[in-house]
FIFIMI-345822 format. One record per residue (C-alpha): x, y, z; residue number from 0; residue in one letter. Coordinates in Angstrom, 1 decimal, m for minus. Example, Ala and Ser with C-alpha at 12.3 -4.5 7.8 and 13.67 -1.06 7.14 Angstrom:
2
NODE      px      py      pz  vexlo  nuse
NODE    12.3    m4.5     7.8      0     A
NODE    13.7    m1.1     7.1      1     S
***
This chain:
383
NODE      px      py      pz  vexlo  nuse
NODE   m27.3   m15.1    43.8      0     X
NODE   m24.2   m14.6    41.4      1     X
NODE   m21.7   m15.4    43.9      2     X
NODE   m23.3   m18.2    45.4      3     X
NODE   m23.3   m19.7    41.4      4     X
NODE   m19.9   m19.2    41.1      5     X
NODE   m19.1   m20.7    44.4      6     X
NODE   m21.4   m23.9    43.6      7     X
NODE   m18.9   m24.6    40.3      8     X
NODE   m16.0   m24.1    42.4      9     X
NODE   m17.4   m26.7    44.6     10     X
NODE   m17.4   m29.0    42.4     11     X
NODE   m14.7   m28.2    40.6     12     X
NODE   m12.8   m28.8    43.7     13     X
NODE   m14.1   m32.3    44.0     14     X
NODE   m13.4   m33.4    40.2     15     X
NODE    m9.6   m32.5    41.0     16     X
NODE    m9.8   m35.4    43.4     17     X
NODE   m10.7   m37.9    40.8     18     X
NODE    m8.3   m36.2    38.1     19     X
NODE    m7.0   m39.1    37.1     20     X
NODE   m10.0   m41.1    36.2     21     X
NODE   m11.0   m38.6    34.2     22     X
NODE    m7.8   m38.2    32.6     23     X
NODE    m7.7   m41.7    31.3     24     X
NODE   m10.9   m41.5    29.8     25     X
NODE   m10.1   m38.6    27.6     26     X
NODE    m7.2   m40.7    26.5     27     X
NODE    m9.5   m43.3    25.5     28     X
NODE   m11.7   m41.3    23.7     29     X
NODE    m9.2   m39.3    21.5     30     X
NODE    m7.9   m42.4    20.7     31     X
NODE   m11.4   m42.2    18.4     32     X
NODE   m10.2   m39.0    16.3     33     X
NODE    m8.4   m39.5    13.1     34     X
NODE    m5.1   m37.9    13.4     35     X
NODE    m4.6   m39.8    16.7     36     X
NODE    m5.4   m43.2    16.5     37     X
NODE    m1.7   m44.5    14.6     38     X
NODE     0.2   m41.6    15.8     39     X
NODE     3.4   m41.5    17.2     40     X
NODE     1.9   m39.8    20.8     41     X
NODE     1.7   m42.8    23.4     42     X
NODE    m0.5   m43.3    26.1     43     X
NODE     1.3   m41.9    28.5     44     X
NODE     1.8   m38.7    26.9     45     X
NODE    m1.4   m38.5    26.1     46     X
NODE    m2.6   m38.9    30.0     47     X
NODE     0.0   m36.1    31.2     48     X
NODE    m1.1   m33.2    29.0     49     X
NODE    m4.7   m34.4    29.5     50     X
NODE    m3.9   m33.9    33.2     51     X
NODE    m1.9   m30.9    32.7     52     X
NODE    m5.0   m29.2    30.2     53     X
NODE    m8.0   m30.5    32.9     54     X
NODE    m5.9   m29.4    36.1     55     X
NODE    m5.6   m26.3    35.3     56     X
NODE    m8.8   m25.4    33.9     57     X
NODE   m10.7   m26.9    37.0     58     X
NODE    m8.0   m24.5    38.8     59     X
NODE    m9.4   m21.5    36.5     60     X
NODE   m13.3   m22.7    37.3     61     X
NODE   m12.2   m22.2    41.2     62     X
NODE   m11.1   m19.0    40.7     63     X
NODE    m7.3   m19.3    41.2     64     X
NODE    m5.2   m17.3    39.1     65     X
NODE    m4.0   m19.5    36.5     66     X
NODE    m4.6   m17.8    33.1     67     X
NODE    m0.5   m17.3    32.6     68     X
NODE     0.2   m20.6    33.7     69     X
NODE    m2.6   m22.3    31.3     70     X
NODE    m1.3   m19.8    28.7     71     X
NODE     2.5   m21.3    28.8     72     X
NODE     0.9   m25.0    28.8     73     X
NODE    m1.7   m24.3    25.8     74     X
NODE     1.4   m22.7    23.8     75     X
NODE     3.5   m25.5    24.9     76     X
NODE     1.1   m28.1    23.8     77     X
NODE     0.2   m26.6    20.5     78     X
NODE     4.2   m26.5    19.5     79     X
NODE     4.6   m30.5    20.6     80     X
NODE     1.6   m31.4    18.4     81     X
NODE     2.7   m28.7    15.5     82     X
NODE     6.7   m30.7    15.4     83     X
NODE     4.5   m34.5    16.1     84     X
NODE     2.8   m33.9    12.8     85     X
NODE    m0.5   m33.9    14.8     86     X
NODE    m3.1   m32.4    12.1     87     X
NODE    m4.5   m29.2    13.5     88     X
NODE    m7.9   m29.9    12.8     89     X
NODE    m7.4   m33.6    14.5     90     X
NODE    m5.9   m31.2    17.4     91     X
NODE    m8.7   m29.0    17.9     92     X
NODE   m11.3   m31.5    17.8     93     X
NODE    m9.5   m33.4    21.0     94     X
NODE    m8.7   m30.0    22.9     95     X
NODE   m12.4   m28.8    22.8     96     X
NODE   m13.5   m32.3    23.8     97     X
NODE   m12.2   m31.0    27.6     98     X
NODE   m15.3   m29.2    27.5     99     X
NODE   m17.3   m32.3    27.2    100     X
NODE   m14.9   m33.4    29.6    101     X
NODE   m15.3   m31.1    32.2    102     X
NODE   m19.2   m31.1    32.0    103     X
NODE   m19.4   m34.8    32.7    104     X
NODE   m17.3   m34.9    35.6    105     X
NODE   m18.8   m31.9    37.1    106     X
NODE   m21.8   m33.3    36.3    107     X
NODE   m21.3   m36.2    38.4    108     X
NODE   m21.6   m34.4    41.5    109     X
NODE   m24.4   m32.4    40.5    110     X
NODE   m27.8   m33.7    42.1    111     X
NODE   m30.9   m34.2    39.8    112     X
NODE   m32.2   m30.8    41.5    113     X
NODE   m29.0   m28.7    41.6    114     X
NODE   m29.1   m29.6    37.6    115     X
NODE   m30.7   m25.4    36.4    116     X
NODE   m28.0   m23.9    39.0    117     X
NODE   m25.4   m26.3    37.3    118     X
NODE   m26.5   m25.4    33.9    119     X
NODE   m25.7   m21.7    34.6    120     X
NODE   m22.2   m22.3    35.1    121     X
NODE   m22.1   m23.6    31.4    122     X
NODE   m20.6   m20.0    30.1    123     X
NODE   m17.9   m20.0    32.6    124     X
NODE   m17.1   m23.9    31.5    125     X
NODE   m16.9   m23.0    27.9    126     X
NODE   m15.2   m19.9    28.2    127     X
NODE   m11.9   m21.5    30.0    128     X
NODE   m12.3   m24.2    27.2    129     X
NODE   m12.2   m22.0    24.9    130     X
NODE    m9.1   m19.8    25.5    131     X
NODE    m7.2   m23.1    26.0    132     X
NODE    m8.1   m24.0    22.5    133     X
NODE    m6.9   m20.3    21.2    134     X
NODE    m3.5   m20.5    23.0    135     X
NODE    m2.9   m23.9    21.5    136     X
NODE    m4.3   m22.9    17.9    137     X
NODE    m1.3   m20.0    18.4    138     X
NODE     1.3   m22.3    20.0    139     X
NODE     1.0   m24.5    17.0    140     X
NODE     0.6   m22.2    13.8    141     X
NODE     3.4   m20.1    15.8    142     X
NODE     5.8   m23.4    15.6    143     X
NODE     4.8   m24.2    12.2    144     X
NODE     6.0   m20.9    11.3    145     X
NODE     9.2   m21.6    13.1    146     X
NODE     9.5   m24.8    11.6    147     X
NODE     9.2   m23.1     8.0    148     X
NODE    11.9   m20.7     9.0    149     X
NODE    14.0   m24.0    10.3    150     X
NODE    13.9   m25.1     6.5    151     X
NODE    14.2   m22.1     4.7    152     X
NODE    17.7   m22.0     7.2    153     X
NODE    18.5   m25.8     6.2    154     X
NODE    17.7   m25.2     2.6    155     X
NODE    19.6   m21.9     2.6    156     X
NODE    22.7   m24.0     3.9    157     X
NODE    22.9   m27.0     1.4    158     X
NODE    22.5   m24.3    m1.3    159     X
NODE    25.7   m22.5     0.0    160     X
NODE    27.3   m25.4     0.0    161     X
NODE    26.4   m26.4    m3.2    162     X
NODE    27.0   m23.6    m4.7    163     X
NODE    30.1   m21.8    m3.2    164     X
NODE    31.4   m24.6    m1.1    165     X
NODE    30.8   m27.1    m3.7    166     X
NODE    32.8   m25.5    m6.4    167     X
NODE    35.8   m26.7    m4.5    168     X
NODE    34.8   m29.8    m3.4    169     X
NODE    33.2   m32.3    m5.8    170     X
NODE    32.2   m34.7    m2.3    171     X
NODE    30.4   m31.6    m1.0    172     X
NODE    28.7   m30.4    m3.8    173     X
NODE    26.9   m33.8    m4.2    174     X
NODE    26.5   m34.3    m0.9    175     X
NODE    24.7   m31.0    m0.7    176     X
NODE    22.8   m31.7    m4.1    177     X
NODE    21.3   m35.3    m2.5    178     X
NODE    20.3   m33.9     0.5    179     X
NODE    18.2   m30.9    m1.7    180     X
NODE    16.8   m34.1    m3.9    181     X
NODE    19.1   m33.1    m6.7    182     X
NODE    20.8   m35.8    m9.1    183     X
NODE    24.4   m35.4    m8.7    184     X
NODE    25.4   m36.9   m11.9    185     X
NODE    21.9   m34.9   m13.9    186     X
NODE    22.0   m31.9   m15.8    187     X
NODE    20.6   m28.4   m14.5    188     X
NODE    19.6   m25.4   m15.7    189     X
NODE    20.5   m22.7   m13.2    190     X
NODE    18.4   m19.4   m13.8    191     X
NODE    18.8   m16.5   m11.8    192     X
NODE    16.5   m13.4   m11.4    193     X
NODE    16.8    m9.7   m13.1    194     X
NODE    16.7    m7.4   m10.1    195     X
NODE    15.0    m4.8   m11.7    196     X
NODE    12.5    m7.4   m13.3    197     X
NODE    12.0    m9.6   m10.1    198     X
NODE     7.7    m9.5   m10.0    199     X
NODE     8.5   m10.3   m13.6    200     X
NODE    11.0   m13.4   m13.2    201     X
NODE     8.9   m14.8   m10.2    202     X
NODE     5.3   m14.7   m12.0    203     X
NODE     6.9   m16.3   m15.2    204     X
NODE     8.6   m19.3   m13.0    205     X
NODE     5.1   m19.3   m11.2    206     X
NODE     3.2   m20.0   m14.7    207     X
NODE     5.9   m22.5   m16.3    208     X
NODE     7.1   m24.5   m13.5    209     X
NODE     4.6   m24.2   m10.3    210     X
NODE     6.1   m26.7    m8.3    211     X
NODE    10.1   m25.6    m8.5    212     X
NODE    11.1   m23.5    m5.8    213     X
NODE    12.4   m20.0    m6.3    214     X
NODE    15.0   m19.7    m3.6    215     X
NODE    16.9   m16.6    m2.7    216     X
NODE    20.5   m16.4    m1.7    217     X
NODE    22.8   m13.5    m1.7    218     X
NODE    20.0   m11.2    m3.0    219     X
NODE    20.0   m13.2    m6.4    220     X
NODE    15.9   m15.0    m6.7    221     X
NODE    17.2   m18.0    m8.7    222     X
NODE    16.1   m21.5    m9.3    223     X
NODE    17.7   m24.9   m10.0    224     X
NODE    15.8   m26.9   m13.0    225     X
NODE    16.1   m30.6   m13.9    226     X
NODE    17.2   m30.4   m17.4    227     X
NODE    16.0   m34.4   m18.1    228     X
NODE    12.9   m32.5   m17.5    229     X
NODE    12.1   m29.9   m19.1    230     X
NODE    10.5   m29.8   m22.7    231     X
NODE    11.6   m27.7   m25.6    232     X
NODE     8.7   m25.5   m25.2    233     X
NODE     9.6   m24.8   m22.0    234     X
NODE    13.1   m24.2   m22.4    235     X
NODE    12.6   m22.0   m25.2    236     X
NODE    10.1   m19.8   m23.2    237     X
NODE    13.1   m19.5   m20.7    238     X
NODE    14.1   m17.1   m23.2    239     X
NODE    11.4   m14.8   m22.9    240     X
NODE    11.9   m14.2   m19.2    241     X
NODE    14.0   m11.7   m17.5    242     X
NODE    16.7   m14.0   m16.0    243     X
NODE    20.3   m14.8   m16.3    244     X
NODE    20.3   m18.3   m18.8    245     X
NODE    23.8   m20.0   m18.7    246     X
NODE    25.4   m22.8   m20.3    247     X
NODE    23.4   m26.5   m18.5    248     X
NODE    25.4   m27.9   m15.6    249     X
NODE    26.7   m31.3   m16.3    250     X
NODE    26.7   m32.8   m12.7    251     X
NODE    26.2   m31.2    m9.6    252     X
NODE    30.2   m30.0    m9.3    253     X
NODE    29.0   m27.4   m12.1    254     X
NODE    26.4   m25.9   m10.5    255     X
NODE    27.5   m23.4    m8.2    256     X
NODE    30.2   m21.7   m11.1    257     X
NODE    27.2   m21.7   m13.6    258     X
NODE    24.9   m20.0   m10.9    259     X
NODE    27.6   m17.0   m10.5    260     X
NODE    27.8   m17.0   m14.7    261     X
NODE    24.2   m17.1   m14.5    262     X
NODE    24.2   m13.7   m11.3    263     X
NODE    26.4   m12.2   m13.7    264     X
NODE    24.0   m12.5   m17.3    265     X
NODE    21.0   m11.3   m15.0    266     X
NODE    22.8    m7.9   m14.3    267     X
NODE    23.0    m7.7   m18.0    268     X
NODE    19.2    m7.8   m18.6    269     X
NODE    17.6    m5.1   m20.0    270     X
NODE    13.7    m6.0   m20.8    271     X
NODE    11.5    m8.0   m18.8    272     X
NODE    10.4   m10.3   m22.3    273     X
NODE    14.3   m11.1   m22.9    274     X
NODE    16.8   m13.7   m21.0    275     X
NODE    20.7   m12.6   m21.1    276     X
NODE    22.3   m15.5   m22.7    277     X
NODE    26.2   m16.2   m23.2    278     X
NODE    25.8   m16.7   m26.7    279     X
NODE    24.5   m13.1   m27.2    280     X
NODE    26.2   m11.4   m24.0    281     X
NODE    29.3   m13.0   m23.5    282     X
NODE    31.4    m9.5   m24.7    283     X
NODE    29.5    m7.7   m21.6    284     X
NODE    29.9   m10.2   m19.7    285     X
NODE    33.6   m10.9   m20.3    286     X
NODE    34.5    m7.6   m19.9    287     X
NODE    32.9    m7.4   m16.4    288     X
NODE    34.8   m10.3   m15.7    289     X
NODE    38.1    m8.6   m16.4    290     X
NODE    37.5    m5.7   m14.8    291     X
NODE    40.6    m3.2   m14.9    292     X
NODE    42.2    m4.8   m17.8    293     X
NODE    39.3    m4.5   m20.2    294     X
NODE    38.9    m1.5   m19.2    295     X
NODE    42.9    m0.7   m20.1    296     X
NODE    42.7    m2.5   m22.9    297     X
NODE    39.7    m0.8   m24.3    298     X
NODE    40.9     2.7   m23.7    299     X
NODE    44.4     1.9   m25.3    300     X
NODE    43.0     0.5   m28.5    301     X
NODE    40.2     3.3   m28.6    302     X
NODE    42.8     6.2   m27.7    303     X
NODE    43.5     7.2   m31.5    304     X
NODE    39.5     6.8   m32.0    305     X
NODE    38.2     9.2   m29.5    306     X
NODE    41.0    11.8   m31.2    307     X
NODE    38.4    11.9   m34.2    308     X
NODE    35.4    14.8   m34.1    309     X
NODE    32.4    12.9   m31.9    310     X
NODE    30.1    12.4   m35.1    311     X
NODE    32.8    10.3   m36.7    312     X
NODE    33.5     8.0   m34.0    313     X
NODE    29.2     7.5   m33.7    314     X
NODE    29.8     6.6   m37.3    315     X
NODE    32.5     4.3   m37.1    316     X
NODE    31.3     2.3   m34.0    317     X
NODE    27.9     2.1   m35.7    318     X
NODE    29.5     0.5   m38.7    319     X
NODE    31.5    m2.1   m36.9    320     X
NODE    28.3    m2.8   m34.6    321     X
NODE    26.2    m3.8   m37.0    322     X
NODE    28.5    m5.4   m39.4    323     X
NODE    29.9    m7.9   m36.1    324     X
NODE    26.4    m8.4   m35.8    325     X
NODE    25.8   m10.5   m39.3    326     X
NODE    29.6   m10.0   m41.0    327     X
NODE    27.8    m8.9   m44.3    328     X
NODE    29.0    m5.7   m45.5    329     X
NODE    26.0    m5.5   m48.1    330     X
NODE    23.1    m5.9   m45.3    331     X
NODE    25.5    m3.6   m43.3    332     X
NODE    24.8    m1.1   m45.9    333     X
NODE    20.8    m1.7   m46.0    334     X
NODE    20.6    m1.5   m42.3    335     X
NODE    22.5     1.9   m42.4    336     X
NODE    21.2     3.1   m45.5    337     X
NODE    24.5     3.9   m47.0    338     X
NODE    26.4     2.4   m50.3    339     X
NODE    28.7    m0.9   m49.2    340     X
NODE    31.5     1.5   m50.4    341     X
NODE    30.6     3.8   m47.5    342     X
NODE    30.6     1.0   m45.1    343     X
NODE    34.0    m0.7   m46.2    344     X
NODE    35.4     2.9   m45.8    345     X
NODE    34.0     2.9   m42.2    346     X
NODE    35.4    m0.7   m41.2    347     X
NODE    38.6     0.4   m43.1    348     X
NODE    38.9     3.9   m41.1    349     X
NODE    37.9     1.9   m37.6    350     X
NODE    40.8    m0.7   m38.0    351     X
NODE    43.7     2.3   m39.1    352     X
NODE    42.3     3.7   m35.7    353     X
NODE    42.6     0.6   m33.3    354     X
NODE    44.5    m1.9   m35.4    355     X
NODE    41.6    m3.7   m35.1    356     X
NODE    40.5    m4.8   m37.9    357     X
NODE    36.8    m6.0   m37.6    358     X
NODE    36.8    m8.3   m40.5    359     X
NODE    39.1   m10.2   m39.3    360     X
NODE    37.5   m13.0   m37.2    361     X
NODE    40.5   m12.7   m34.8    362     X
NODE    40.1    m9.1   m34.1    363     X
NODE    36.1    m9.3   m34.1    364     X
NODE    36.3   m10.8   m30.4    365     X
NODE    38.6    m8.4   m29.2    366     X
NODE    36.8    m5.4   m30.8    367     X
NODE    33.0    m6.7   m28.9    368     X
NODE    35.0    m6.4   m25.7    369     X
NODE    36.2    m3.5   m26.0    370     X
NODE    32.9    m2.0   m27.7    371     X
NODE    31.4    m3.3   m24.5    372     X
NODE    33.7    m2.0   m22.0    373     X
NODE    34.1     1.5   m23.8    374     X
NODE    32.3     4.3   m21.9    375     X
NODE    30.1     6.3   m23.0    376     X
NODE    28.8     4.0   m26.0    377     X
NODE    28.9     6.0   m28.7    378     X
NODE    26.4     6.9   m31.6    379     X
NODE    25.9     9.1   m34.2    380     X
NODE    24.9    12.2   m33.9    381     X
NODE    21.7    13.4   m34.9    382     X
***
């Protein structure tokens, strides 16, 4: 009869709980045997009380007594201990669904050589506690791994703040903060920092060129701290054809955290997912960012007269300028437009009478990019 089965395992479940102990010990003895276990930093003792712990309560849930919420909370807290004792999880699993084998003998040894089929029965019922000890701790510990990622990402997450906002004002902390992240304090680094609208973009091309640097996050800026000493020139030339912010190299870990704000600002300025932002070719844009207000008031003062002209003109004019800042050759100035050099100098000539900015003069060139970059709308010819 069913219920005379079930009472038979609680039986002898009930007389197993009296020599708990014993049995307790020898699963001790005999995890000892898995790898994972043997040199670990789990002692004996440990060992014995969530072996007693795990066996209690599962003879408690082969009885009948209501005990799945209490076996829950020990199989969760079990699987976190292991998960933060660097038990590995396969070396956990084999020693939790040994309390099967466990169970069976002990039972077993009460069981006479006749009552063996009746015993046998009761096999499911074994297994089936077993087995949703083994799931809880399986979640307990991938749940405390997970934890224990977020711990890092939250540890990481600091030392970068530190190193770079905190550490721009403190040399001590900036190194400390660079040690601590396995930085060099005294190397050089490339900080590179994510275009927003390019991000799938930024993150497959670090994926592909350097697979085992982290791409951290901070602020909303993706970015990414590389070891100059080691990086070839292949590598830092393909830099160049991702979308990222690429400033100036860090010399010393006190550099960092200014050249990772240059290097947020360049990655606004990106505008192709197959083309890096660099100072050298985006310092006007970036500069007047940087000022603000007072590019902005200087650009509209020395553009005022300008903007007087008829729209076409000014398209002209900038257009001129543009391309001859871009070489400082009137002649190729005058193949790229298709006009005669004459028309050109006329153009340069009528730009600097305009803003008394006088692009071929190398003192006036800087000033005229800035304000070219800070003038809005952009102007160009009309069609």
């Amino acid at each position: 009869m069913p219920n005379q089965r079930r009472s038979f395992a609680a039986q002898i479940a009930e007389s197993c709980l009296a020599d708990l102990d014993e049995v307790a010990w020898r699963y001790v003895h005999d995890v000892r045997e898995i790898s994972g276990y043997l040199d670990s930093v789990i002692d004996d003792a440990e060992l014995y009380r969530a072996a007693r712990g795990s066996l209690e309560m599962l003879f408690g849930l082969i009885i009948g007594d209501d005990l799945d919420a209490q076996l829950m909370a020990h199989s969760d807290r079990l699987g976190r201990r292991r998960a933060r004792q660097g038990i590995p999880l396969d070396s956990l699993l084999r020693a939790v669904r040994m309390d099967f084998r466990f169970l069976w003998n002990a039972m077993r040894g009460y069981v006479a050589e006749e009552d063996l089929p009746a015993f046998a029965e009761e096999v499911v019922k074994i297994w089936d506690a077993v087995e949703v000890h083994t799931m809880n701790v399986h979640a307990g510990y991938m749940a405390e791994l997970a934890d224990m990622d977020r711990e890092l990402e939250l540890a990481r997450a600091f030392l970068l703040r530190r190193l770079l906002e905190d550490g721009s004002r403190d040399i001590r902390l900036s190194r400390q903060a660079a040690e601590s992240l396995g930085l060099d304090p005294v190397g050089s680094f490339l900080v590179v920092v994510g275009s927003l609208p390019f991000a799938a973009e930024f993150r497959a091309g670090m994926r592909t060129l350097f697979p085992a640097v982290p791409v951290d996050r901070l602020d909303g800026s993706e970015f990414a701290i590389l070891d100059v000493a080691a990086l070839s020139a292949p590598e830092l030339e393909a830099l160049r054809a991702l979308p990222v912010g690429l400033p100036p190299i860090a010399q010393g870990a006190e550099e960092i955290g200014e050249l990772w704000r240059v290097a947020r600002d360049l990655a606004a300025l990106v505008d192709a997912a197959d083309s890096a932002a660099t100072l050298e070719h985006h310092w006007d844009r970036l500069f007047a960012d940087r000022l603000g207000t007072a590019a902005r008031a200087f650009s509209r003062q020395r553009l005022e007269m300008l903007h007087a002209l008829p729209e076409r003109e000014q398209g002209l004019l900038i257009e001129a300028v543009r391309e001859y800042l871009s070489h400082g050759s009137v002649t190729r100035t005058a193949e790229a437009l298709y006009c005669h050099r004459n028309t050109v100098l006329n153009r340069l000539t009528r730009f600097a009478l305009a803003t008394d900015l006088d692009p071929t003069v190398p003192a006036d060139a800087g000033a005229i990019r800035i304000v070219l970059s800070t003038a809005a709308p952009r102007l160009t010819p009309a069609s």
